[in-house]
Structure formats: C-alpha cells, structure tokens
PAZAPA-4460 file (N, C-alpha, C; in steps of 0.05 Angstrom, whole numbers, plus 32768, in hexadecimal, padded with zeros to 4 digits):
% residues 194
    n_x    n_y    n_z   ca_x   ca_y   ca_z    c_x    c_y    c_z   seq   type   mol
   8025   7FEB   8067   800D   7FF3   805A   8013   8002   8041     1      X     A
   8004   7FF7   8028   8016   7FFD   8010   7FF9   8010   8005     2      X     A
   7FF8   8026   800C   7FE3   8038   800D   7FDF   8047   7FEF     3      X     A
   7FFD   804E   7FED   7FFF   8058   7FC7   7FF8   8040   7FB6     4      X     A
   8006   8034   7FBB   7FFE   8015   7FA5   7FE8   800E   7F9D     5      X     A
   7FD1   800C   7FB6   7FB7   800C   7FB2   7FA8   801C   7FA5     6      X     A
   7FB9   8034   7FB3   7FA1   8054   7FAB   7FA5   804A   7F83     7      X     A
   7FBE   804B   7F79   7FC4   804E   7F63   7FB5   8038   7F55     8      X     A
   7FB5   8027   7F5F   7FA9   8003   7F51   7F8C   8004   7F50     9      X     A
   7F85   801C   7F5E   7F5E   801D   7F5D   7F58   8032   7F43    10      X     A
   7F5E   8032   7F32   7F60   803F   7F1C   7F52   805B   7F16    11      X     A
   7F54   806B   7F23   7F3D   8082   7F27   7F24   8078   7F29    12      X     A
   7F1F   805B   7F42   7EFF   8063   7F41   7EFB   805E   7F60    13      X     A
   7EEE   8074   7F62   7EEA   807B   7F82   7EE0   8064   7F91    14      X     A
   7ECB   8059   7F92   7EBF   804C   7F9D   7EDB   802D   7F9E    15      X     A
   7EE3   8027   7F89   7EFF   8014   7F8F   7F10   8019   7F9F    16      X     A
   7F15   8037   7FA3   7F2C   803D   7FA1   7F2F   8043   7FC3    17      X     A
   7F0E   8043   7FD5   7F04   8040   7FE9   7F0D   8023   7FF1    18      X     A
   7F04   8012   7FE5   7F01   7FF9   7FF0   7F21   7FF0   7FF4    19      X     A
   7F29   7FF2   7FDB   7F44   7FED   7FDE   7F54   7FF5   7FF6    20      X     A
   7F56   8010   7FF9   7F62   8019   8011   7F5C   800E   802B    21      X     A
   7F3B   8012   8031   7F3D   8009   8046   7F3B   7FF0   8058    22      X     A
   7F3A   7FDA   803C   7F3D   7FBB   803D   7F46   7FB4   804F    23      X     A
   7F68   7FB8   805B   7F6D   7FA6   8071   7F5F   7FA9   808D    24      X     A
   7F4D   7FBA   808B   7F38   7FBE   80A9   7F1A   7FB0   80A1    25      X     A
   7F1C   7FA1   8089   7EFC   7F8C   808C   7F03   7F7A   808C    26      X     A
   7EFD   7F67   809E   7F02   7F44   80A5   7EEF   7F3E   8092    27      X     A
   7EF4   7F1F   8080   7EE5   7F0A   8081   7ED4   7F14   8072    28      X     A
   7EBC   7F07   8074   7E9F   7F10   8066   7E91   7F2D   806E    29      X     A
   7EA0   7F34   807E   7E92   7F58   8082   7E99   7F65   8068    30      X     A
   7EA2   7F61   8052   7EA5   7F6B   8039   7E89   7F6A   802F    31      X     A
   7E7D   7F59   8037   7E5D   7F52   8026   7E4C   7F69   8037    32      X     A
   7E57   7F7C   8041   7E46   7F95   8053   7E49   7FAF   803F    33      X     A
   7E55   7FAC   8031   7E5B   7FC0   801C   7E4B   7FBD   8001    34      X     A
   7E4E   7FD9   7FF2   7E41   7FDC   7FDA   7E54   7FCB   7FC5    35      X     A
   7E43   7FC8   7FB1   7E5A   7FB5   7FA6   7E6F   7FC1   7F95    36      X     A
   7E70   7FDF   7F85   7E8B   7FE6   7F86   7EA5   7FE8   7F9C    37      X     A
   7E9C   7FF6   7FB3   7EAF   7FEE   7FCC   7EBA   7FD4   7FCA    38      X     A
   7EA5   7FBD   7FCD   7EA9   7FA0   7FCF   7EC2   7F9A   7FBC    39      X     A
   7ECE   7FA5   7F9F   7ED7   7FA7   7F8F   7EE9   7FA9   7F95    40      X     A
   7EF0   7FC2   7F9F   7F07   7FCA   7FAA   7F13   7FBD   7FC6    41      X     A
   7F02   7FB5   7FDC   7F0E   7FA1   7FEB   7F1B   7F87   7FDC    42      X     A
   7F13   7F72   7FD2   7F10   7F62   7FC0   7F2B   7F66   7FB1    43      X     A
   7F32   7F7B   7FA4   7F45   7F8A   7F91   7F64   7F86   7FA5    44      X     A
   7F53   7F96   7FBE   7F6D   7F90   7FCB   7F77   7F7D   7FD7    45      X     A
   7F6B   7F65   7FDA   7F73   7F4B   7FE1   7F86   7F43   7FD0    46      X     A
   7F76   7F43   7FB5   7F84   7F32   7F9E   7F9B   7F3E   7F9D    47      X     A
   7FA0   7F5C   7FA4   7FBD   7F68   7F99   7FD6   7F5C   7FAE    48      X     A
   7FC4   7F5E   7FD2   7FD8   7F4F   7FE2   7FDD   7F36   7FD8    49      X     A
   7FCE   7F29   7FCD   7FDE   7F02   7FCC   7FEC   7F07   7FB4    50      X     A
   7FE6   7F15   7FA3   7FF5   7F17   7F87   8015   7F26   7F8F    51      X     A
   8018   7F32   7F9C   8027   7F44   7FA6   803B   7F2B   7FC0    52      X     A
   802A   7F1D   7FCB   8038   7F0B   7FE1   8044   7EF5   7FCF    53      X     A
   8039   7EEB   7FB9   8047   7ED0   7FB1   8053   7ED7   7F93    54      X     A
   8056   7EF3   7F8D   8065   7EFA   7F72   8088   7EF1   7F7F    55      X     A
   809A   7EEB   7F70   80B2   7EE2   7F75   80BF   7EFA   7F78    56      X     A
   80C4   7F12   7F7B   80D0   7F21   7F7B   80CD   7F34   7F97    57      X     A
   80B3   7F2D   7F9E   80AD   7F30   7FBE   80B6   7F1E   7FC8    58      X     A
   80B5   7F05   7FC7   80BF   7EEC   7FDB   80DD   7EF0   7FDA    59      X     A
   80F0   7EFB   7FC0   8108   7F00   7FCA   8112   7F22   7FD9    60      X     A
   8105   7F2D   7FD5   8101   7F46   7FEB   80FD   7F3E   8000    61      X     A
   80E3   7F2F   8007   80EA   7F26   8025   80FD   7F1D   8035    62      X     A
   8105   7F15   8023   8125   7F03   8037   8135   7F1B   8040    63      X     A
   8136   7F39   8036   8144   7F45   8041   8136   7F4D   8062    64      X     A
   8127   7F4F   806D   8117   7F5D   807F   8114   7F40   8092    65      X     A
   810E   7F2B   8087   8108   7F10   8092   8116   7F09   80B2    66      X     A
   812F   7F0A   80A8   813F   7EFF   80C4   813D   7F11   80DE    67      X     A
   8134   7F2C   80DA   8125   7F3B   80ED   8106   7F42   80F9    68      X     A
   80FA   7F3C   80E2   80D5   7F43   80DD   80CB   7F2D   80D9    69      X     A
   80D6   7F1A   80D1   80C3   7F02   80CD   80AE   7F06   80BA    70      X     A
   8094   7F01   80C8   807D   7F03   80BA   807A   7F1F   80AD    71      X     A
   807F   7F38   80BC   807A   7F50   80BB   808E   7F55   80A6    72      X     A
   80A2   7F4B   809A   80B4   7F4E   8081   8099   7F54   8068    73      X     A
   8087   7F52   8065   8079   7F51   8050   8068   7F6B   8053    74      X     A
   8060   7F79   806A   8066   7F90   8070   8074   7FAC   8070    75      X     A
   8090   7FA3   8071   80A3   7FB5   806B   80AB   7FB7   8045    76      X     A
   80AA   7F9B   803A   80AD   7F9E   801C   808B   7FAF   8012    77      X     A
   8078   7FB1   801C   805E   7FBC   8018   8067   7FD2   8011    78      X     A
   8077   7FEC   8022   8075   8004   802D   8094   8003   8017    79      X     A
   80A3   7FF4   801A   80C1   7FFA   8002   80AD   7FFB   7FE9    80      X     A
   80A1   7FED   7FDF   808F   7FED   7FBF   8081   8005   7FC6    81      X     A
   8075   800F   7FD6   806D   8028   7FD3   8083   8042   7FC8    82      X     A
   8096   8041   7FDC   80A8   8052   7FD7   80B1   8053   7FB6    83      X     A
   80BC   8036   7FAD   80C0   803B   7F93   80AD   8043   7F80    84      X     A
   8095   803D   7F84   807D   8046   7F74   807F   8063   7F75    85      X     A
   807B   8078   7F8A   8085   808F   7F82   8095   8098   7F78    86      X     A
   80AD   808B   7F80   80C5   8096   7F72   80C2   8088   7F4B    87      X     A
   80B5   8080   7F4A   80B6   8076   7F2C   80AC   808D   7F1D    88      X     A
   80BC   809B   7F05   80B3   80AB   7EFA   80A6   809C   7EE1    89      X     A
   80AB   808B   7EE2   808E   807B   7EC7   806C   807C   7ED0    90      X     A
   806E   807B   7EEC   8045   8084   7EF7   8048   80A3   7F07    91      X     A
   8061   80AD   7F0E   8058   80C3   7F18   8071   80D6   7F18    92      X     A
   806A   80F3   7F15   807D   8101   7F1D   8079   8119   7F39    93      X     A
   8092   811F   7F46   807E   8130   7F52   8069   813D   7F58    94      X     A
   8068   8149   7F48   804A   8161   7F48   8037   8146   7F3E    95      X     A
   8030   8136   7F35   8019   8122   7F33   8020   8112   7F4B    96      X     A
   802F   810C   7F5D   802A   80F4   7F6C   8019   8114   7F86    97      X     A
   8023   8125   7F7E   801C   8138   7F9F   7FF3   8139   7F90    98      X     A
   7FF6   8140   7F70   7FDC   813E   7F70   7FC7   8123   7F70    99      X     A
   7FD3   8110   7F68   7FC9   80F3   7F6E   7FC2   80F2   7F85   100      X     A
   7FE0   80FD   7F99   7FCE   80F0   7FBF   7FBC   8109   7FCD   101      X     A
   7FB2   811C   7FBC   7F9A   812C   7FC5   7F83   8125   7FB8   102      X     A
   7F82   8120   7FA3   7F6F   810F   7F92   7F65   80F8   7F9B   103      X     A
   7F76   80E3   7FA6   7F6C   80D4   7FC5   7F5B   80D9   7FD4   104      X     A
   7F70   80E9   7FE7   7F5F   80FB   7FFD   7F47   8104   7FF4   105      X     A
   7F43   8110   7FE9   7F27   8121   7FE0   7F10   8109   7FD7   106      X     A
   7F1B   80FA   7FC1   7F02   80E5   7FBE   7EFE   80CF   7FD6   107      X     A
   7F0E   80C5   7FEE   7F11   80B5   8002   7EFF   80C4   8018   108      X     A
   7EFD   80E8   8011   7EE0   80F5   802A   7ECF   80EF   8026   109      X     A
   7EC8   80E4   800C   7EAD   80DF   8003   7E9F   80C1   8010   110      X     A
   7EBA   80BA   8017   7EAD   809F   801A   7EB2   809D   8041   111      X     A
   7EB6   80AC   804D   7EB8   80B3   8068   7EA5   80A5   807B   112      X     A
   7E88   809A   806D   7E7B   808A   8083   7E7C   8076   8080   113      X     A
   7E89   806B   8071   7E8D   8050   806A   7EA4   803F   8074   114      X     A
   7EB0   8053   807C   7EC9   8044   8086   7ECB   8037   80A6   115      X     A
   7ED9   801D   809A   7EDD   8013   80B7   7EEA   8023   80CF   116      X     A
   7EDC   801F   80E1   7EEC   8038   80FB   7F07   803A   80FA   117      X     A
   7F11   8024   80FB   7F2D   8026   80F9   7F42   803C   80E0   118      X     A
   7F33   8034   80CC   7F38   803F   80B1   7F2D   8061   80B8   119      X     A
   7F26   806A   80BC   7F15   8085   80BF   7F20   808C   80E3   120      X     A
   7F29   8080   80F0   7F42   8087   8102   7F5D   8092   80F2   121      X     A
   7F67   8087   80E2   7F80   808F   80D6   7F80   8095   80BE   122      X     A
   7F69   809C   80AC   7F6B   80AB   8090   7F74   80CA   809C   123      X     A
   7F60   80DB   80AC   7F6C   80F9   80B9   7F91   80F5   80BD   124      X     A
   7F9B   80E4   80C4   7FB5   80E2   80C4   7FCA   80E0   80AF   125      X     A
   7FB8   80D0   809E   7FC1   80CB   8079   7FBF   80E1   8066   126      X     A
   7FA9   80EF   806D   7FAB   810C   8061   7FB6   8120   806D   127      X     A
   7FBE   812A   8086   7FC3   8139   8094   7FE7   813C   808D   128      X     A
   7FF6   8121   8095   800D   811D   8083   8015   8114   806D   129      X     A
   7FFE   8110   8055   7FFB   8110   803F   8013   80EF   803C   130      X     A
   800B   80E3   8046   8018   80CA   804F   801B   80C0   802B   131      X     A
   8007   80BE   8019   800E   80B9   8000   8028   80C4   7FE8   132      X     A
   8029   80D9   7FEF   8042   80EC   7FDF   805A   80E1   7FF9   133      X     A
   8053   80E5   8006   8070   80DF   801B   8078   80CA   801E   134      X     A
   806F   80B7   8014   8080   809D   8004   8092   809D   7FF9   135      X     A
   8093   80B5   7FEA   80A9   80C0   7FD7   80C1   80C4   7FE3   136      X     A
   80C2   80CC   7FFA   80DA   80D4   800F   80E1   80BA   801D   137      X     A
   8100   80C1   8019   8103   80A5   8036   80FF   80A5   8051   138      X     A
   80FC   80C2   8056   80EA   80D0   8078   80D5   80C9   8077   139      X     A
   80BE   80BB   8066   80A9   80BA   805A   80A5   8099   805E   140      X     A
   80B9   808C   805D   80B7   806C   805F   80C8   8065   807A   141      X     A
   80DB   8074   8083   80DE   8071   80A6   80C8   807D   80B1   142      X     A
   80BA   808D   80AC   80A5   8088   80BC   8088   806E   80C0   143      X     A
   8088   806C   80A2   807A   8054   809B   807C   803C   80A1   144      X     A
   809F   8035   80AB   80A4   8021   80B9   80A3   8022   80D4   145      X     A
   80A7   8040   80DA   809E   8038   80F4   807F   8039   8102   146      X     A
   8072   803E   80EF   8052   803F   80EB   8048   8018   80F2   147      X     A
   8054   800B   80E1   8052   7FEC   80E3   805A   7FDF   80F7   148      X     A
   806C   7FE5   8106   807C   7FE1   8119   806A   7FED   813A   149      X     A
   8059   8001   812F   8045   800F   814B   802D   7FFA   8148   150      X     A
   8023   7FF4   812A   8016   7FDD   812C   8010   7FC5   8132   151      X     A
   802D   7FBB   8131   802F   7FA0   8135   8024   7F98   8156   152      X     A
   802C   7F7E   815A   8025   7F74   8168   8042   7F69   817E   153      X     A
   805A   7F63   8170   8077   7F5E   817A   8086   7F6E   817C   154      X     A
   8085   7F84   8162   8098   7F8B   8160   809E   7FA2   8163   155      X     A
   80BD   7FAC   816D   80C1   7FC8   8184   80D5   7FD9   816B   156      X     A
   80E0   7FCE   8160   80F7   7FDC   814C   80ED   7FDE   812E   157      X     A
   80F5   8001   8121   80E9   7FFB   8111   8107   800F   8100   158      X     A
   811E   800C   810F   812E   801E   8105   8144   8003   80F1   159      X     A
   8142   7FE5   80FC   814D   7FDB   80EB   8149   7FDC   80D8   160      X     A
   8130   7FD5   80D0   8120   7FD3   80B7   8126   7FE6   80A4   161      X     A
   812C   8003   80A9   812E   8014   80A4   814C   801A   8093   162      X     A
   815D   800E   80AB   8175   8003   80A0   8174   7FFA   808A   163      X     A
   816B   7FD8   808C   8164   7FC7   8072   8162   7FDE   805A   164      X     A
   8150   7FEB   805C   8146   7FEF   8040   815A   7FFE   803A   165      X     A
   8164   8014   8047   8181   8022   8034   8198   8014   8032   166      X     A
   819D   7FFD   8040   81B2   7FF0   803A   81AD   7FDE   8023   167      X     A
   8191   7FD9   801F   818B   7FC9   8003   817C   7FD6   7FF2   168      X     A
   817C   7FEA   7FE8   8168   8005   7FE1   816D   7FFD   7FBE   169      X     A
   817F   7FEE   7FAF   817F   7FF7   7F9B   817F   7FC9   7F99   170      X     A
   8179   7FC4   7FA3   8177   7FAA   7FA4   8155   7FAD   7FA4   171      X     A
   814C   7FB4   7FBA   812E   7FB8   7FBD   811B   7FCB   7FA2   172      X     A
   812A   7FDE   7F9C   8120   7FE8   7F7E   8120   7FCE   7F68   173      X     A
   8131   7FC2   7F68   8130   7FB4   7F50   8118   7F9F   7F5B   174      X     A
   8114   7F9B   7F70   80FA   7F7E   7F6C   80E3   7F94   7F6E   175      X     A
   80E2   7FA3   7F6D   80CB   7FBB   7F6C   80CB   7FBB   7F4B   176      X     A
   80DF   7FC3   7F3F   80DF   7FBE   7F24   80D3   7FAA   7F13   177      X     A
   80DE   7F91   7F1B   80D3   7F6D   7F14   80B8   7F6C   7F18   178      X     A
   80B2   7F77   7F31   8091   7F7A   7F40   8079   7F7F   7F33   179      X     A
   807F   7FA2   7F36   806F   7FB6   7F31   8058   7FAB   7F11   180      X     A
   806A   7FB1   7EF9   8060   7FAE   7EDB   8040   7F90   7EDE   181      X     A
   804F   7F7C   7EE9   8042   7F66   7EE9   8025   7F65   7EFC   182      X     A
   8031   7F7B   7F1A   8019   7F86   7F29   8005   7F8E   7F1D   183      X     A
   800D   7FAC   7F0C   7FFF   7FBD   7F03   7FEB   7FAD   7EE6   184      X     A
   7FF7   7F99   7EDC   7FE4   7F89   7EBF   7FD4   7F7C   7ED0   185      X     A
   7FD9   7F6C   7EF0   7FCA   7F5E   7EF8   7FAD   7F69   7F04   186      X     A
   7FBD   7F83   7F07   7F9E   7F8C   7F1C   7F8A   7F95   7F0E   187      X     A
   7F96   7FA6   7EEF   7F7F   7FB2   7EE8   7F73   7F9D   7ED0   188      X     A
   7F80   7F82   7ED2   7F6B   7F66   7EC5   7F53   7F63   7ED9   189      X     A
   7F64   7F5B   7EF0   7F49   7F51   7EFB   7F36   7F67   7F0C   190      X     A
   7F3B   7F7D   7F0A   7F25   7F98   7F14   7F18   7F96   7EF8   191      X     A
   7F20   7F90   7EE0   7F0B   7F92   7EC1   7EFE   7F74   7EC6   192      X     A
   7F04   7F5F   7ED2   7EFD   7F46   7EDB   7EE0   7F47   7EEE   193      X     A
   7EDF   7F58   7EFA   7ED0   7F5E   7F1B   7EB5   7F5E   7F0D   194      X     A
***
C-alpha cells in the first residue's frame, strides 16, 4: 500500500486526496456513491496503479520479489517507491515529510464519514504510527511488508521480502528514479484532465 505516493499525487486538495487514499476499499461502480471531488480522487488512484503497473521500470522491479510473491510482487515494489519517495530530498526533507504526513492526518478527519469501514478501521493506525513519515525508515517498510503479508490471502513470510529489498536497495532506488519523474507529470495531467 503505497500510502505517501498517493497522499503526495493528490496535490493539496483534500477532497482528492480522500478519495485517493481510500480507493483500494471501493469496488466497481460504488465510486458513483461519492461526491464528485472524492470520485476524483478514487479515479486518480486507479489511473496511478495501472500507470505505475505497466511503466517499464516497475515490470523490471518486479522480477526481483517475483520468484517468491508472485502476484503480490507489485505490492512489495508499491511500499519500496514509497520508501524512496521519502527519502528523496528533491519532494521532501525531514521536517516537511513529518509536516506533510500530519497535514494528511488532519485534512483525512475531515473526511471521517465517508470512509469505507475498512478504510476508517485502519486510518487510527496510520496516524497513531504516523505510517506516512515512517516510510522514511527501513523499520518503517519491514513493517509495511509485513503489513501486506497480514493481508494477503497466501502468504505467511514477510521477512524474505524484506531481505530482497536490502539486498537490492540501490538497484530498487534506481527504477524508483526512471519511475517516479514520469509518475509525477502523469498524474498531475490527468487530475488537470478530470
């Protein structure tokens, strides 16, 4: 769950920046139950997952995680692009990524009845460990992986994965590198598109 990515890609506007986040808990046409900025931001975050799933620099990231995760490889590169997004001092430095993920928090209360149960089950958890700045840490993305791994449906290990990424840590920066620039022109075209 690539939670900074999103937060950052909804461009300071709340009502997106709602939808976005809590996207992967609306199926299908339950998007059309929403106001239509929300709708925006769900919407927003689709496009960023397929843009994000068939960019070439994710499809060769995957292959690291693959021969263990399979499907869920696209999962674990989610939560590595997070990590480097923090650590990028070109969108954030310390003291702004800690004030960016309270600035979250605070405009995401506002939107508190709106959220799918599921989503409003685990925001108190997202703020509580400030799950956005702690991306920044690699204690911050072993837990994250093993967050996906409590999710899943197969899978019991979440310490390989974990492996992976420090054993390919400066391999996985660079397709975060190739990634990111081309992400960030794509999303805020088509959010001026919407």
């Amino acid at each position: 769950m690539n939670y900074l990515a999103h937060a950052y890609l909804s461009f300071n506007q709340p009502a997106v920046l709602a939808g976005n986040l809590f996207s992967d808990f609306v199926k299908g046409k339950q998007v059309n139950q929403y106001p239509e900025e929300i709708r925006k931001g769900i919407l927003l975050h689709r496009a960023i997952d397929s843009f994000t799933d068939e960019h070439p620099a994710t499809r060769e990231a995957k292959i690291i995680f693959k021969p263990y995760y399979r499907l869920y490889s696209a999962a674990f590169i989610d939560v590595s692009y997070d990590h480097f997004l923090a650590n990028d001092w070109q969108q954030f430095t310390d003291d702004s990524l800690q004030e960016f993920s309270q600035q979250v928090y605070v405009s995401l209360d506002k939107y508190l009845d709106v959220f799918p149960e599921p989503f409003r089950q685990l925001f108190p958890y997202m703020k509580q460990y400030n799950w956005l700045y702690n991306y920044r840490n690699r204690s911050g993305i072993e837990r994250s992986f093993a967050g996906v791994v409590h999710r899943s449906q197969y899978l019991t290990d979440s310490q390989t994965a974990f492996k992976l990424f420090e054993d390919n840590y400066h391999k996985l920066e660079q397709y975060y590198a190739d990634f990111f620039p081309a992400l960030h022109k794509f999303t805020r075209t088509t959010l001026e598109r919407m």
